[in-house]
C-alpha positions in Angstrom: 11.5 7.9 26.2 14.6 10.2 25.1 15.0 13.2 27.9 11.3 12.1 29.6 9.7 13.1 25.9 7.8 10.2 24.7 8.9 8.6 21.0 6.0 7.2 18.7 7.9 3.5 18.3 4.9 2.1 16.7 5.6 4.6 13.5 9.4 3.6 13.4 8.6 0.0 13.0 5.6 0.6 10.5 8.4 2.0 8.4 10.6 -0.3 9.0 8.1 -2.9 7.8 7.2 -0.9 4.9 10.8 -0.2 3.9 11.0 -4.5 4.1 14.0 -4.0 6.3 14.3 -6.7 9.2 15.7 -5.8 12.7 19.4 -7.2 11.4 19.2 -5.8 8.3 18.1 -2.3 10.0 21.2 -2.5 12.0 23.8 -3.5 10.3 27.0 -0.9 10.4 24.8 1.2 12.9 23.8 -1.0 16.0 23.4 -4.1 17.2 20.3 -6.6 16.7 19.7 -6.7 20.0 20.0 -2.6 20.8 17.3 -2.2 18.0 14.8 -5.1 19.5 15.1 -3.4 22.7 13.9 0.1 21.2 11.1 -1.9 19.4 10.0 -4.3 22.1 10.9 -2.8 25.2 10.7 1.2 24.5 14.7 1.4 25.7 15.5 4.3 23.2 19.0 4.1 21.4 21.4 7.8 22.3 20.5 10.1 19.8 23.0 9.4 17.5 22.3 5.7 16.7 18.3 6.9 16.7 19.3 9.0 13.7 21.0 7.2 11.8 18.4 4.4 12.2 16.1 7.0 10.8 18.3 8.0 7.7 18.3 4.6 6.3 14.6 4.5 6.5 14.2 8.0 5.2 11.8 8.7 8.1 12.2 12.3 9.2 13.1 12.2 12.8 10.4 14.2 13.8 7.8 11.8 13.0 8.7 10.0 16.1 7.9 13.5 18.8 5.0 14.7 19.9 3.9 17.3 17.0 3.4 20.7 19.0 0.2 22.8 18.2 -1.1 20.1 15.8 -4.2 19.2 16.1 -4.9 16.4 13.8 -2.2 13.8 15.3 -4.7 11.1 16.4 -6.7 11.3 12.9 -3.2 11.5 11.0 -2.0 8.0 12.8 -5.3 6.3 12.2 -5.3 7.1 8.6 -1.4 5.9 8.4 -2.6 2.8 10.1 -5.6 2.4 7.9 -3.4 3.0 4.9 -1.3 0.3 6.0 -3.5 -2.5 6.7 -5.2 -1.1 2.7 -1.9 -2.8 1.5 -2.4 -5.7 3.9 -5.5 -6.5 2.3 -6.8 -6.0 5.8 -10.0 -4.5 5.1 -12.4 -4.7 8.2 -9.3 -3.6 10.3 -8.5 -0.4 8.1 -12.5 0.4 7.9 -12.8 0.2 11.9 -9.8 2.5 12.1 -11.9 5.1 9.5 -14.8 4.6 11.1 -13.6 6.7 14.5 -13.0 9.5 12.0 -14.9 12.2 11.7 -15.5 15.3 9.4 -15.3 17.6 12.1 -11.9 16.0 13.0 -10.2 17.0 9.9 -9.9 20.6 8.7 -7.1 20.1 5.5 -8.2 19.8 2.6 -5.1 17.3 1.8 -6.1 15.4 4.6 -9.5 15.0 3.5 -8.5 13.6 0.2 -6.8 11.4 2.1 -9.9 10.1 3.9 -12.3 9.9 0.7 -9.4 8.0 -1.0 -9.0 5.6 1.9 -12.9 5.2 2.5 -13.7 5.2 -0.9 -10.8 1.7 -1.8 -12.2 0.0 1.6 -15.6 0.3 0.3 -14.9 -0.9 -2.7 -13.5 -4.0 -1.4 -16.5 -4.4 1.3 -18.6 -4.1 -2.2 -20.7 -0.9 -0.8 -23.3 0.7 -3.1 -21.7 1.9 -6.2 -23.6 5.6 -5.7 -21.9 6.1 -2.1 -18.5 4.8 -3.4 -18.6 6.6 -6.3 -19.9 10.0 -4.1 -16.4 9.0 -1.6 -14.2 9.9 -4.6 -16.4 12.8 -6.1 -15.4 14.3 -3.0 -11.4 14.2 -4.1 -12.6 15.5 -7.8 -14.0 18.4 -7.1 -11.8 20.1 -5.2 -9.0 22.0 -6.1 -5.7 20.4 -7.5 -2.6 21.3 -6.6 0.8 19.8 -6.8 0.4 17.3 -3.6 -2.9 16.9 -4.5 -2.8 15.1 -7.7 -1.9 11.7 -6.3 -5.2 11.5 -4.6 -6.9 12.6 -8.1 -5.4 9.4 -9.9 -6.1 7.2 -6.7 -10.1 8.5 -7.5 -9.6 7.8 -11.3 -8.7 4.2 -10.6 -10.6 3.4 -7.8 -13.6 5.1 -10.3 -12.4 2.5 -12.8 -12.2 -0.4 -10.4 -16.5 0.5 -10.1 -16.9 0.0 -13.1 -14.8 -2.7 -13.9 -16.7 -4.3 -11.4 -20.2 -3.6 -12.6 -18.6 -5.2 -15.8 -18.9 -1.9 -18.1 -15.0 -2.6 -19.1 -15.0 0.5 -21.9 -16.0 3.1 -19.0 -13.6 1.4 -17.0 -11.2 1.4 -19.2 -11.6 5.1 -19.7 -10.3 6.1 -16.1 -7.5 3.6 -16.3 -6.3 5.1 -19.3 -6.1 8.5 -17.7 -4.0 6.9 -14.7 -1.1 5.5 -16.9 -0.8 8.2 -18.7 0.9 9.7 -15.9 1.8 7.2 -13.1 4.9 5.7 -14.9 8.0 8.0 -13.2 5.2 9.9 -11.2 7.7 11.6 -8.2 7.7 10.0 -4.9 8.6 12.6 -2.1 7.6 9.9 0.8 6.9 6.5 1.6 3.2 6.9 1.2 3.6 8.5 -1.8 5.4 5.2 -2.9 2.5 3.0 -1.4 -0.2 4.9 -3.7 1.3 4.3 -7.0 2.2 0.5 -6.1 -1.9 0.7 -5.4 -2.7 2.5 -9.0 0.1 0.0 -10.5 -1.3 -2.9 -9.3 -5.2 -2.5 -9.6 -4.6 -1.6 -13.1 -3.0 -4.9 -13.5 -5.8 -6.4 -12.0 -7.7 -4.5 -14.4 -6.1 -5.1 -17.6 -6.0 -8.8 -16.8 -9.8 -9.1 -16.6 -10.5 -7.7 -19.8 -7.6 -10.2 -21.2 -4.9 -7.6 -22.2 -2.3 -10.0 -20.1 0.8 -8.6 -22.1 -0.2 -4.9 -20.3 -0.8 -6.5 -17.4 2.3 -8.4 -17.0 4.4 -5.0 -17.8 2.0 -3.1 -15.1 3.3 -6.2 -12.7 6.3 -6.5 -12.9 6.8 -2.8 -12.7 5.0 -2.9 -9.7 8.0 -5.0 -8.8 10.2 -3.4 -9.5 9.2 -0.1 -7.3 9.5 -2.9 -4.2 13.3 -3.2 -5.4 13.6 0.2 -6.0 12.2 1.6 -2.7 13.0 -1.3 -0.3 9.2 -2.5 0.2 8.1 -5.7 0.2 4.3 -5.5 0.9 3.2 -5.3 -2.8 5.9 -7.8 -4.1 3.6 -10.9 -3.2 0.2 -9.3 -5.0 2.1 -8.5 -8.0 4.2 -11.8 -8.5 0.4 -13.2 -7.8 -1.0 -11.8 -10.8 1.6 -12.7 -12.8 1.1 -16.2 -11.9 -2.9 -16.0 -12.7 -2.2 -14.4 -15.9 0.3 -17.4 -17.1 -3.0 -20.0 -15.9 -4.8 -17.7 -18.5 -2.3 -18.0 -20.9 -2.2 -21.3 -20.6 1.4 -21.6 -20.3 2.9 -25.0 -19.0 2.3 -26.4 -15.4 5.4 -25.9 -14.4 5.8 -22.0 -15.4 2.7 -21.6 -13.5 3.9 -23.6 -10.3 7.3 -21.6 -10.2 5.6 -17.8 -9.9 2.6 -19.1 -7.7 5.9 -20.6 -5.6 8.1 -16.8 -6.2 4.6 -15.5 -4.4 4.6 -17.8 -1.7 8.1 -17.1 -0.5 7.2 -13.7 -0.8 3.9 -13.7 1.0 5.7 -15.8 3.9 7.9 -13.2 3.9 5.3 -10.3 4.6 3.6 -12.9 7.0 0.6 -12.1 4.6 -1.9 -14.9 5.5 -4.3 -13.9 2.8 -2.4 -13.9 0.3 -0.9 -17.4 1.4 -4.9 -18.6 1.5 -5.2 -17.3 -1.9 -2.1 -19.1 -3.3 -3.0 -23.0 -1.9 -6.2 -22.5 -3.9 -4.0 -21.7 -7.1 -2.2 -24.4 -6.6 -4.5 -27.2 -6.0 -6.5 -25.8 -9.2 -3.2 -26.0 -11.1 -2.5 -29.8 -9.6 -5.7 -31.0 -10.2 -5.6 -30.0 -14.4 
């Protein structure tokens, strides 16, 4: 608590996660290691001063952290930033359960209903729901009205359209929405971290994308660009997916063992580093197909 109000830690270290900052790296030239593991683990709240600065280098407005006064939406807004979050995590039944104490009635902006149909509509995907209700999740993000903050939300439908049909194996329909995506995701402007999160997403699946259909040359640049918006923003959680890919599209370029071993090995240090167990499961199995050619 500062002055008896109560501070929303949980949202500090989401973004200091996010950002790929650790508690040492956080506090360097501001506080020590120890001052900022007591905030995180023990609620004792830094002065003012120190709190802010924390907050600058994470470009987290310092009134994310209070109580929002005369909204109403503050419960649904945190479970769809945790939901979000655990979409990146590849943690799937965890962001769905989080969705699933959501209501219509509980959200009145439009914005934040995008939100929802975009966040549904990728967790069903990956649960492999019907391809009419998915499909309906992002209809609901197409055919209302664009504006300016809205358009992020219309290219998260166009992919996640795309990743339907990719999966349904009709690659030239698929291909169809991707190609509407990259025409304007490359520089697309980031006002917040989320912002950043969804175009690592549209990045990434289209990598996904363009590997299946065996154009590895655009999926490589789609990858690696995806790593470089880690760099460039300071997050780490799609660093591992993307060096992943790169490594399964050398094993289908056939290129030597040992090219192969030394990304799947880049995305293991990386996963260990994001403590991302799946992706760690994901990358033994790589390897001990690569061993055993």
């Amino acid at each position: 608590m500062l002055g008896g109000v109560v501070i929303n830690i949980e949202r500090f270290i989401q973004e200091r996660k996010a950002m790929g900052f650790s508690q040492i790296e956080l506090a360097e030239g501001i506080c020590t290691q120890a001052t900022l593991s007591r905030f995180e683990n023990n609620g004792q709240v830094p002065n003012l001063k120190l709190l802010i600065k924390l907050c600058n280098r994470l470009n987290l407005p310092l009134g994310e952290l209070f109580p929002k006064v005369g909204v109403r939406h503050t419960d649904t807004i945190e479970k769809m930033n945790r939901a979000e979050f655990f979409l990146i995590t590849s943690e799937y039944e965890q962001a769905a359960e989080l969705l699933e104490a959501i209501t219509m009635n509980d959200i009145e902006s439009p914005l934040l209903a995008m939100r929802y149909h975009y966040l549904k509509g990728y967790i069903m995907i990956f649960q492999r729901a019907s391809v009419i209700d998915t499909l309906f999740m992002f209809d609901q993000i197409l055919l209302a009205d664009q504006t300016s903050e809205s358009e992020i939300f219309y290219l998260l439908a166009y992919t996640g359209i795309g990743m339907i049909y990719s999966r349904e194996d009709d690659q030239e329909k698929a291909e169809f929405y991707f190609h509407k995506v990259l025409e304007k995701i490359y520089n697309y402007p980031t006002k917040v971290m989320e912002d950043t999160w969804r175009v690592l997403n549209i990045v990434f699946q289209s990598s996904v994308f363009y590997s299946n259909i065996h154009e590895i040359e655009i999926s490589n640049a789609l990858a690696r660009y995806a790593i470089s918006i880690c760099s460039d923003n300071h997050v780490t959680y799609y660093v591992a997916r993307a060096a992943i890919q790169l490594a399964k599209n050398a094993i289908l370029q056939k290129q030597p063992k040992n090219v192969v071993l030394e990304l799947i090995y880049d995305a293991r240090a990386y996963s260990k580093l994001n403590r991302n167990q799946i992706a760690l499961k994901e990358l033994a199995i790589l390897e001990k197909e690569v061993m055993n050619k």
